[in-house]
Backbone bond lengths (Angstrom), bond angles and torsions (degrees), N, CA, C in turn:
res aa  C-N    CA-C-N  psi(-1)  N-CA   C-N-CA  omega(-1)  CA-C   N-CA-C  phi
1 X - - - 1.459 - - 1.523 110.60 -
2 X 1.294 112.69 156.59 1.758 112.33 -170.48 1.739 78.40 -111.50
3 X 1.443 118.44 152.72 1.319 121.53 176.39 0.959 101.29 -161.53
4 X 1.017 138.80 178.95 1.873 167.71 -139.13 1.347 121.61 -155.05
5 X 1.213 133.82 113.05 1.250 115.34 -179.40 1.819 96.32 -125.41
6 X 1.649 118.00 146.92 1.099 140.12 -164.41 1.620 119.48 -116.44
7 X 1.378 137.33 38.27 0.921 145.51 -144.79 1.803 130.13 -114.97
8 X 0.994 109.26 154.27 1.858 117.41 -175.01 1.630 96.66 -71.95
9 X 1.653 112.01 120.69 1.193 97.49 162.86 1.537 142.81 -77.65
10 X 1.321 101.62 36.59 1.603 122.92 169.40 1.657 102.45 -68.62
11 X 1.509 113.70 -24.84 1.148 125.21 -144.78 1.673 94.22 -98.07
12 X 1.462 112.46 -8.14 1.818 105.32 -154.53 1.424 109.94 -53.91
13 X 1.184 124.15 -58.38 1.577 113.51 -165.32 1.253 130.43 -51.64
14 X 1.844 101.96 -34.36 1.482 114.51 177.80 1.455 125.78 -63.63
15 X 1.410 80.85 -52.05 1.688 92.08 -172.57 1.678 95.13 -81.75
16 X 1.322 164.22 -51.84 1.049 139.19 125.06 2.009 122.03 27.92
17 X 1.303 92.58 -90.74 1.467 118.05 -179.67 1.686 99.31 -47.98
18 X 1.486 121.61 -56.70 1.604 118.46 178.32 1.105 124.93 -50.57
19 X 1.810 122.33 -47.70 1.152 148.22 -167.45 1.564 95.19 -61.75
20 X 1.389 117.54 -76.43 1.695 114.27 160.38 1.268 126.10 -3.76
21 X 1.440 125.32 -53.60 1.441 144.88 -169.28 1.591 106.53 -90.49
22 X 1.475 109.13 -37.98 1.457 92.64 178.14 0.977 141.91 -82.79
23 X 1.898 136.30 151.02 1.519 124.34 -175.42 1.672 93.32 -88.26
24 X 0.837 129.99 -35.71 1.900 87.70 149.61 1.401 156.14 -12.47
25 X 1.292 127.63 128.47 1.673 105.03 -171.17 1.670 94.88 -107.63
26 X 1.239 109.17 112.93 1.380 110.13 -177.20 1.472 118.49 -101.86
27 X 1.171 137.31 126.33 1.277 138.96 159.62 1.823 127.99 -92.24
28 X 1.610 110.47 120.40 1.626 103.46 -160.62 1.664 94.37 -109.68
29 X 1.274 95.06 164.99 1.060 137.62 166.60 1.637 130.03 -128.92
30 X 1.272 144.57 105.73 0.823 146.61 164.81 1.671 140.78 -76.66
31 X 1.214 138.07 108.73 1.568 108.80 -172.70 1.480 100.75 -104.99
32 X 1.611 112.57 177.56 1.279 135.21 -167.52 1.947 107.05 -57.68
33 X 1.176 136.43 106.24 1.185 122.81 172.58 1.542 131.73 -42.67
34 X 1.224 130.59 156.95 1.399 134.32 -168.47 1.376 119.26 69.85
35 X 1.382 116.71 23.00 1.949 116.89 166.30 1.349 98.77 -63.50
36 X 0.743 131.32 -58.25 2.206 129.20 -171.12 1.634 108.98 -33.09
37 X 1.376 105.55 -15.28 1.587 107.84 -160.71 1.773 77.96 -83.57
38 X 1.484 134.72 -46.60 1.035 122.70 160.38 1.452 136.34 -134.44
39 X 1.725 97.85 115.17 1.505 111.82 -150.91 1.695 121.26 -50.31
40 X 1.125 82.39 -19.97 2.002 85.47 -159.81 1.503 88.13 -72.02
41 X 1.842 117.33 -51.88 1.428 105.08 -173.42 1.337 113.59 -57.36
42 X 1.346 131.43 -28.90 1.266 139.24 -163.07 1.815 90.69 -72.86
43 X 1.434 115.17 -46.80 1.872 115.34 -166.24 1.442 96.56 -68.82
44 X 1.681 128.89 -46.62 1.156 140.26 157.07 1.329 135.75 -16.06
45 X 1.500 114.28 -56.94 1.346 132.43 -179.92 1.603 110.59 -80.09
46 X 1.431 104.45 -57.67 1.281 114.97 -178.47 1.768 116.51 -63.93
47 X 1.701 132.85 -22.23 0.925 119.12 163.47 1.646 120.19 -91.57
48 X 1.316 107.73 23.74 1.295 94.47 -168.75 1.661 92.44 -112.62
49 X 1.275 125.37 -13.66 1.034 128.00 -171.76 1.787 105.86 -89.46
50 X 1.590 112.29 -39.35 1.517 117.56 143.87 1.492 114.21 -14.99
51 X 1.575 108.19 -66.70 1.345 104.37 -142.38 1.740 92.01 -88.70
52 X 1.506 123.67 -3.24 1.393 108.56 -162.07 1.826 82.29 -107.16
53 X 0.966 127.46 33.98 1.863 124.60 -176.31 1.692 97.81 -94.18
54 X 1.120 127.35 125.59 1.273 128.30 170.42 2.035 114.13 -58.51
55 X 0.876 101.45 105.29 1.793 85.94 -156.25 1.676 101.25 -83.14
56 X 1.369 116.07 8.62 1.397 121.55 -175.55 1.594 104.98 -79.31
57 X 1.848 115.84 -35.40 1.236 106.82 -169.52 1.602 102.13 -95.70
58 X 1.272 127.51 6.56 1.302 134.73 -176.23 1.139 125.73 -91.45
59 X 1.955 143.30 176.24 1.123 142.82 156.42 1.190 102.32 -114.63
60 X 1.302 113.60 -40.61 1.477 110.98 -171.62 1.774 102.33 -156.79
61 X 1.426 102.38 175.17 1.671 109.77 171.88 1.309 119.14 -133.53
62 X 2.016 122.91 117.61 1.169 108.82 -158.06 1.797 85.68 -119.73
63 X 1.482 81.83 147.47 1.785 114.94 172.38 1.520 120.46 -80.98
64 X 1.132 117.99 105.68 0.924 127.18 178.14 2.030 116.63 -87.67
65 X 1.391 97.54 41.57 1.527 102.69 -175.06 1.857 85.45 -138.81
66 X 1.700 101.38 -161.00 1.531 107.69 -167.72 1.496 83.04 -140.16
67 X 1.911 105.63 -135.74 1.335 106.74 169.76 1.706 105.01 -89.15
68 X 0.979 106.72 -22.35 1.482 83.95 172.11 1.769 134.14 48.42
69 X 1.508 90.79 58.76 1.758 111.48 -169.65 1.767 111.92 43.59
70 X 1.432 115.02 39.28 1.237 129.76 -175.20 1.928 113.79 81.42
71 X 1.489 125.35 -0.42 0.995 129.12 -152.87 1.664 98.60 -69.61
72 X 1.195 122.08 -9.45 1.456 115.35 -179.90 1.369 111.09 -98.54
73 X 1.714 110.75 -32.64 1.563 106.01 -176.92 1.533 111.59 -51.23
74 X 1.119 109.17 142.22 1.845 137.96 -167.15 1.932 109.09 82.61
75 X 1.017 95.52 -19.71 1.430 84.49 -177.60 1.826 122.77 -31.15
76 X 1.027 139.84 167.57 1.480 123.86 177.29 1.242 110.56 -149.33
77 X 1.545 117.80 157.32 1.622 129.25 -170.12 1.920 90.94 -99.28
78 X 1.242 104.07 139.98 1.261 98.34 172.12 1.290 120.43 -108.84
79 X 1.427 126.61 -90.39 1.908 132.58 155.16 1.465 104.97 -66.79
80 X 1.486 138.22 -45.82 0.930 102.01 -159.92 1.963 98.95 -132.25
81 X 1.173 119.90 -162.53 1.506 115.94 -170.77 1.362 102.28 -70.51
82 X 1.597 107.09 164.04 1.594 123.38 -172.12 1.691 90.12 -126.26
83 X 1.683 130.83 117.30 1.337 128.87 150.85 1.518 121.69 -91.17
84 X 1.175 108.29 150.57 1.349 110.32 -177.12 1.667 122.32 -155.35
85 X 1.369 132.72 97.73 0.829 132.80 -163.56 1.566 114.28 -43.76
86 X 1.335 146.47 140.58 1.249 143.61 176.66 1.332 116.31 -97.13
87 X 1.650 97.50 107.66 1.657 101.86 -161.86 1.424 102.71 -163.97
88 X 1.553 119.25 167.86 1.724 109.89 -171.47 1.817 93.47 -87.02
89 X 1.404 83.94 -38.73 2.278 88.03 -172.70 1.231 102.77 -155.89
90 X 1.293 125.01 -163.67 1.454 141.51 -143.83 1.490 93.23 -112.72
91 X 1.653 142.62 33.80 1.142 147.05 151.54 1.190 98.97 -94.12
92 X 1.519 136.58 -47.71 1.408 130.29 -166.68 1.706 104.01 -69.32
93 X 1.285 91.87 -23.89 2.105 97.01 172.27 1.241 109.61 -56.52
94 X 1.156 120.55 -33.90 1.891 132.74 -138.29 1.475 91.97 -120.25
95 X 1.675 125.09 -21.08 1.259 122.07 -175.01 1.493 121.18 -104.10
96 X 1.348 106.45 -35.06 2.105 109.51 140.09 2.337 81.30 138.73
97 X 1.389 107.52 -20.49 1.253 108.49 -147.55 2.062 120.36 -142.96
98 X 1.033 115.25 117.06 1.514 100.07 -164.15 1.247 111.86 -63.26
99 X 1.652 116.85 -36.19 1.801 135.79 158.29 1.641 110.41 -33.36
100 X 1.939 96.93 -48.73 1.829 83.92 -175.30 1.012 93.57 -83.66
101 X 1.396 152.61 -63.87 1.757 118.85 170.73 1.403 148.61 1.17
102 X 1.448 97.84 -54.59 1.442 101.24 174.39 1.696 106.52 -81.78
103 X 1.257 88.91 -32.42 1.993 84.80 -165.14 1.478 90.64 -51.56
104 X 1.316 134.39 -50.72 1.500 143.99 -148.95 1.883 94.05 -70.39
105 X 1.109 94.90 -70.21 1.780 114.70 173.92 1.688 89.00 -29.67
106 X 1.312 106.37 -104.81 1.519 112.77 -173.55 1.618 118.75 -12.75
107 X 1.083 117.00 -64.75 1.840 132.34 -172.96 0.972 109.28 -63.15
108 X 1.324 122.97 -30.45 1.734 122.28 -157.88 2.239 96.65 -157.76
109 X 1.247 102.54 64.28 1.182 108.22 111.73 1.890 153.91 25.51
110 X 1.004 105.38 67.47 2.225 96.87 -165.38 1.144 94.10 69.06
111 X 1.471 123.17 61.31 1.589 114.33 168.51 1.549 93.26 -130.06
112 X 1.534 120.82 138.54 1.470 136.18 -144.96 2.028 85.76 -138.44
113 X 1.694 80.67 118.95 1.710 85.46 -159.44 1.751 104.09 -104.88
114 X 1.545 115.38 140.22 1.382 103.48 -165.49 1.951 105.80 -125.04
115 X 1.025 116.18 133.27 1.684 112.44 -173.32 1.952 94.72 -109.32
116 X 1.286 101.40 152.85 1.196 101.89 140.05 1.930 138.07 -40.89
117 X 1.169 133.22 -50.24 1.069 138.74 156.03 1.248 116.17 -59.18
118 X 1.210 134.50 -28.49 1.451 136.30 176.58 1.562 108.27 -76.86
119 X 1.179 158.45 -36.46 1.289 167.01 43.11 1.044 119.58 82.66
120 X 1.336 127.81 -77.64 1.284 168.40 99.73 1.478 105.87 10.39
121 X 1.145 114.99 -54.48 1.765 101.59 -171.22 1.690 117.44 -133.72
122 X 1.649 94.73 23.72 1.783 91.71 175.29 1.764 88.93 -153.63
123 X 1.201 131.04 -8.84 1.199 151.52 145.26 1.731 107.46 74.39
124 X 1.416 149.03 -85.65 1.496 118.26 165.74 1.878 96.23 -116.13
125 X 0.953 117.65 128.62 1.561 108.88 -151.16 1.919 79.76 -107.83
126 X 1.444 127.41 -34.61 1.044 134.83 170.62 1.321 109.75 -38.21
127 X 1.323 132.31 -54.39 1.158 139.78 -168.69 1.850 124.89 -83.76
128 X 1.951 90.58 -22.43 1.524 93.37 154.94 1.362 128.06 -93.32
129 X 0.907 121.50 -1.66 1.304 135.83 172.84 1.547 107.37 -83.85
130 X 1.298 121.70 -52.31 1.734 117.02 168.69 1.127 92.00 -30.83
131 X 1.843 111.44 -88.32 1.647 126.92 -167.24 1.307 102.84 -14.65
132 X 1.449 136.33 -71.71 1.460 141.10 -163.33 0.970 118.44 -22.61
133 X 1.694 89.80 -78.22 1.445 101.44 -171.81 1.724 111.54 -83.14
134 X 1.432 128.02 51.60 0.920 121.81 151.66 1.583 119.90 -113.73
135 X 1.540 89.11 7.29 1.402 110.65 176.55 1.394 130.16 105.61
136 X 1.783 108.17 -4.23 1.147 107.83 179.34 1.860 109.94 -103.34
137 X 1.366 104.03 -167.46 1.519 99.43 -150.67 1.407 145.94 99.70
138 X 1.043 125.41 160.41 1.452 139.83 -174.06 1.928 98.98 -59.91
139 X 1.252 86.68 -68.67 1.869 107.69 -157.43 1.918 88.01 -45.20
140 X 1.264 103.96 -41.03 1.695 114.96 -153.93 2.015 97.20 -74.90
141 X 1.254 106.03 -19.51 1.746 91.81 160.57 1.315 119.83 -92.35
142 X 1.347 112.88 -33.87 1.587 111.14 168.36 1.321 108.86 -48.19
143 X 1.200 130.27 -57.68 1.453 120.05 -178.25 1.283 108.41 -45.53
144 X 1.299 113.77 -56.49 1.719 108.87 -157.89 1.875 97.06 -81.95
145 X 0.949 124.85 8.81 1.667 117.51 153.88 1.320 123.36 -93.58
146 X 1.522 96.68 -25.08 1.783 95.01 163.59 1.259 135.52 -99.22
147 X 1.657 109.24 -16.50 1.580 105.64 -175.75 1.660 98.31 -132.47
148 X 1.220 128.90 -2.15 1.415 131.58 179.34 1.596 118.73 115.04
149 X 1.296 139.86 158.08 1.006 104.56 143.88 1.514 160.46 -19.32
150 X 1.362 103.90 -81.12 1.490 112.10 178.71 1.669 107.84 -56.24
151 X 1.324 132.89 -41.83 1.304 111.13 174.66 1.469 108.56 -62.12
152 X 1.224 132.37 -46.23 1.556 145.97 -171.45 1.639 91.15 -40.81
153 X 1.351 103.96 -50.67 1.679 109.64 -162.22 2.040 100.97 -69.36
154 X 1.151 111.32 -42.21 1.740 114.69 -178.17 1.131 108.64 -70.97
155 X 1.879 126.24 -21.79 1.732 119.41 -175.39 1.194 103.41 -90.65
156 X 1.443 132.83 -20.48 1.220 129.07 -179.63 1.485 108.38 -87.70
157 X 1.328 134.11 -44.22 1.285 121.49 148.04 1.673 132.44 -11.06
158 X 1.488 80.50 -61.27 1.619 88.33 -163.38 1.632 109.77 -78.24
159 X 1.420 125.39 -19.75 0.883 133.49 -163.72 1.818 104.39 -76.94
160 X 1.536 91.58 -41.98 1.772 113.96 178.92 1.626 118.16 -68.41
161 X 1.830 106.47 -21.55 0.950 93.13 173.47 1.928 138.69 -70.98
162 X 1.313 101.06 -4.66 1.006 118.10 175.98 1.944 126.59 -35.47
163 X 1.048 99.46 -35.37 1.413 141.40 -163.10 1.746 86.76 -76.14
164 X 1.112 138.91 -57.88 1.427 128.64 176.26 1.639 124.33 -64.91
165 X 1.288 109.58 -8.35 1.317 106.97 176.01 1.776 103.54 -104.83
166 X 0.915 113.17 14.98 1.399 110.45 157.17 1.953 124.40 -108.85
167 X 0.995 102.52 142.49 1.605 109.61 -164.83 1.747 102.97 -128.62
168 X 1.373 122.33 -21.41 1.793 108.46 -151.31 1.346 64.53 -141.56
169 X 1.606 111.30 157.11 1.513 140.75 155.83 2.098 115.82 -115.29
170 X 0.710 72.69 150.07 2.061 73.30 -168.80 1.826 93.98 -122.36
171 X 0.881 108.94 127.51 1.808 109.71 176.31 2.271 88.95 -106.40
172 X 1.409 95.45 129.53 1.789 92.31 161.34 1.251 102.36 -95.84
173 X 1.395 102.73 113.02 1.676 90.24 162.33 1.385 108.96 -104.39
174 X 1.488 104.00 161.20 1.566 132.22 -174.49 1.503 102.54 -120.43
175 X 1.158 116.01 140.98 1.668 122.68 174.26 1.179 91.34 -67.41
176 X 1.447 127.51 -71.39 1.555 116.51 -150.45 1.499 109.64 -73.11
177 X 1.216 138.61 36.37 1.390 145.49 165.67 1.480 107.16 -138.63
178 X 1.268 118.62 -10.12 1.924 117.49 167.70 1.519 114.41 -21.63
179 X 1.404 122.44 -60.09 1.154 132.66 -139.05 1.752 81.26 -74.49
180 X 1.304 115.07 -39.90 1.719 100.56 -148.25 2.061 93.95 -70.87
181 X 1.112 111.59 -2.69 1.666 118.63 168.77 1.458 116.67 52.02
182 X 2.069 108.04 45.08 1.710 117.55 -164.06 1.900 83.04 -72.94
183 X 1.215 123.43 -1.40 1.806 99.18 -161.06 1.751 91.40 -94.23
184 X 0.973 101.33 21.15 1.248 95.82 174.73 1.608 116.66 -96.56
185 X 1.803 92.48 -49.52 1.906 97.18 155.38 1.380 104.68 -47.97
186 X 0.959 105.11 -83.70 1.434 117.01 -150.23 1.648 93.66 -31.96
187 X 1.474 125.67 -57.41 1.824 114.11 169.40 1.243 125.88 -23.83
188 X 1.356 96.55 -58.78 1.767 112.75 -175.69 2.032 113.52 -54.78
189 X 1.419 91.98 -43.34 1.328 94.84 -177.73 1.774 116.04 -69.88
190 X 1.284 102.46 -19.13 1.771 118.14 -171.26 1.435 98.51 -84.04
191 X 1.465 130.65 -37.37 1.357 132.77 173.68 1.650 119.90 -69.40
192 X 1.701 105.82 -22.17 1.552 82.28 -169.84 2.038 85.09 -115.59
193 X 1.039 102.70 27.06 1.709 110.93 158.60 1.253 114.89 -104.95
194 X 1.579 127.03 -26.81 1.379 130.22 157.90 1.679 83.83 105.79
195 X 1.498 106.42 17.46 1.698 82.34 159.31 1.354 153.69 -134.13
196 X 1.085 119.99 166.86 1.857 104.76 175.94 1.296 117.31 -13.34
197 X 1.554 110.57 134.61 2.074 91.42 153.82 1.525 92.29 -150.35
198 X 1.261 100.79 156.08 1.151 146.74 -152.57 1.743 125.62 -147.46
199 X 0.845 110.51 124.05 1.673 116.70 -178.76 1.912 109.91 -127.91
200 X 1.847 76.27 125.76 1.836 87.13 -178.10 1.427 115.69 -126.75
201 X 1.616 117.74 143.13 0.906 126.40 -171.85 1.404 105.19 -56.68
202 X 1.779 118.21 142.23 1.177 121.27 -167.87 1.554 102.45 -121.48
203 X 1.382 136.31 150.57 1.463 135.68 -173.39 2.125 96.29 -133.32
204 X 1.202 113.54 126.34 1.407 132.64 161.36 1.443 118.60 -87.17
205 X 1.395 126.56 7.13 1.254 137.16 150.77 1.284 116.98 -5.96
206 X 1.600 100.93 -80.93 1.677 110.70 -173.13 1.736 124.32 -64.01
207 X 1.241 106.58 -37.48 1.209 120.36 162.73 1.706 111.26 -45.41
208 X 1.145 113.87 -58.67 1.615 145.78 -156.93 1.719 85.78 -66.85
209 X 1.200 126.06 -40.43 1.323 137.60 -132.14 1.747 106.32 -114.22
210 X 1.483 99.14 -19.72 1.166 113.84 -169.80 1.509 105.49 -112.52
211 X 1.452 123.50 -28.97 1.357 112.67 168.91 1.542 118.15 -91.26
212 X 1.753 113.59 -2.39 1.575 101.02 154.34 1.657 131.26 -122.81
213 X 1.727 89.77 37.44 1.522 95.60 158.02 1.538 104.70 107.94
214 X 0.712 106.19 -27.74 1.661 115.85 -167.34 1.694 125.03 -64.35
215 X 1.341 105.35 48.10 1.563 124.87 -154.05 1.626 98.27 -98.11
216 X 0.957 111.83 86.54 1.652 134.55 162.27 1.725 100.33 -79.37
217 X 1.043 72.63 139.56 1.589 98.20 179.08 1.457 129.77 -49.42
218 X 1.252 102.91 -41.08 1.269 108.03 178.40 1.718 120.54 -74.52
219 X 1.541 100.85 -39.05 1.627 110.13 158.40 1.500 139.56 -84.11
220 X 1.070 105.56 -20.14 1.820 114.39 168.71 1.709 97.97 -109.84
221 X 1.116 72.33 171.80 1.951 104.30 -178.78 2.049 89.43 -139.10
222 X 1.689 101.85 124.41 1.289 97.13 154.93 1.273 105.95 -127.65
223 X 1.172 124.10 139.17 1.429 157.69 -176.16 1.607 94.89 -102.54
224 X 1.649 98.57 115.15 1.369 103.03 179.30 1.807 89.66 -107.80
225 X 1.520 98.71 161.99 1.287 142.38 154.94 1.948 91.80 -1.23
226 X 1.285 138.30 155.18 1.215 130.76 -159.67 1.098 135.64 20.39
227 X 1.720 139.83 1.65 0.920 139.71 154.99 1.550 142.65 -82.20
228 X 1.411 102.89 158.42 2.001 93.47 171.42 1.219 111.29 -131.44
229 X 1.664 112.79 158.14 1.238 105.26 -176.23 1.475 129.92 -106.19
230 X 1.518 107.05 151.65 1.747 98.77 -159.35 1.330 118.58 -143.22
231 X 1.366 120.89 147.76 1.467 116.79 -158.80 1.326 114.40 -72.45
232 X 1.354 120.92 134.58 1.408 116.26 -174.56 1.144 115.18 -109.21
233 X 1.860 124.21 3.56 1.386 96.15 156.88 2.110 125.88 81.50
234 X 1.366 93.77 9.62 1.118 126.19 -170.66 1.500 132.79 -139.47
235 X 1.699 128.03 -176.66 1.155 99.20 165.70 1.702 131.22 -99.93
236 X 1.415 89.10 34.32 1.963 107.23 -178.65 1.943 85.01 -105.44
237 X 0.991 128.28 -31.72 1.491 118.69 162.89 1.589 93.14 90.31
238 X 1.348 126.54 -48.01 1.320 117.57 -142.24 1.721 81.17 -149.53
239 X 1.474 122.10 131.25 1.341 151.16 157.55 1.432 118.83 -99.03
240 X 1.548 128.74 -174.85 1.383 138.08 -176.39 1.416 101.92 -163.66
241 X 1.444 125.35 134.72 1.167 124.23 173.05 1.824 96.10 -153.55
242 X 1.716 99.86 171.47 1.685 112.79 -172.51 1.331 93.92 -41.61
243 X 1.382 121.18 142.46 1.502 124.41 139.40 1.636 127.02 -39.94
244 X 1.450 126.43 148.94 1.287 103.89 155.24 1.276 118.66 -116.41
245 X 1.161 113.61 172.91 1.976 106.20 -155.30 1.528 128.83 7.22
246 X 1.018 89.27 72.50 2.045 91.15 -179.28 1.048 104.14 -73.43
247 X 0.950 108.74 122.31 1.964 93.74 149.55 2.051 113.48 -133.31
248 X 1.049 105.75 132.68 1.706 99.17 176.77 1.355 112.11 -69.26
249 X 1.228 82.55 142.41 1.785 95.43 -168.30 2.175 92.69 -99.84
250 X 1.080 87.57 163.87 1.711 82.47 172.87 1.314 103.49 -148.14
């Protein structure tokens, strides 16, 4: 199959490394990491690149995101199928399993999860996020041009507070990225946060699984041709139903 893949470059090495292996002929695309921080741009970016895919040389178009703080719900299949791994975010990518997700999620709690690609391509995001919300930054004048100061000053707060409900750090490691030795950041960063760390075996399964077709039901979601996809609120995570007013844009 010739396919498309649409993906966070948190994801490069893997999906990279899979594409290599598969008798698939895959063509990637990568976008800028950290859209989830805001979904609409994230639903934004990612369907527009949908709609600009030549669907003549294609079979299908696979997502290299999850739900992603809802950033995929509405997304839409146009001519041809939409895949999508069934997952809350791009840890269950890095963790092989949506089950080992939750088991991990469930047990452990304020745990702040770190990949090689994440590291690597958004670099200590903990530490820009302090900065923020202390008011400095880009994001921190936009606010105060749109809502005033003093609100500017309470959204950045609140946004920063995030950072106290985490306690444990989790490094995924991957064999085939050992050498570049990110669990070593990721340590450093867990020590001067005052927290736990921990390193867990990581599985590329789904990734692996998703760029050569192998979309079982229980792990993909395909979104055919008039449809969009939508959170279900369950443990399938991610549903598909009719579009409403589609129309392809060109």
């Amino acid at each position: 199959m010739r396919l498309r893949i649409i993906a966070c470059e948190v994801l490069f090495r893997e999906i990279c490394l899979c594409a290599a292996h598969s008798k698939n002929v895959i063509s990637i695309e990568f976008l800028k990491r950290g859209l989830h921080d805001n979904p609409d741009i994230l639903r934004s970016d990612v369907q527009r690149k949908i709609d600009e895919t030549d669907e003549s040389i294609y079979e299908g178009i696979l997502l290299g995101y999850a739900l992603c703080s809802n950033g995929t719900v509405g997304i839409r299949a146009r001519g041809i199928p939409l895949v999508v791994p069934k997952a809350h975010d791009c840890v269950t990518l890095f963790l092989g399993s949506k089950e080992k997700y939750k088991e991990h999620f469930t047990d452990n709690p304020g745990t702040y999860y770190y990949t090689s690609g994440w590291l690597e391509r958004a670099g200590s995001k903990v530490e820009r996020k302090v900065q923020d919300g202390r008011g400095l930054g880009k994001k921190y004048e936009e606010y105060v041009g749109k809502y005033g100061e003093d609100n500017a000053r309470y959204l950045m707060e609140f946004e920063s507070s995030w950072i106290e409900n985490y306690s444990r750090a989790a490094y995924i490691d991957l064999e085939f990225v050992r050498f570049l030795n990110y669990n070593e950041q990721a340590k450093e960063i867990a020590a001067q946060k005052g927290w736990k760390y921990e390193e867990l075996s990581g599985d590329i399964r789904l990734i692996r699984k998703l760029i050569d077709g192998e979309w079982n039901e229980d792990e993909f979601l395909i979104v055919q041709p008039g449809e969009e996809i939508v959170a279900s609120y369950d443990d399938h995570v991610l549903g598909r139903r009719p579009a409403r007013d589609m129309v392809k844009t060109n």
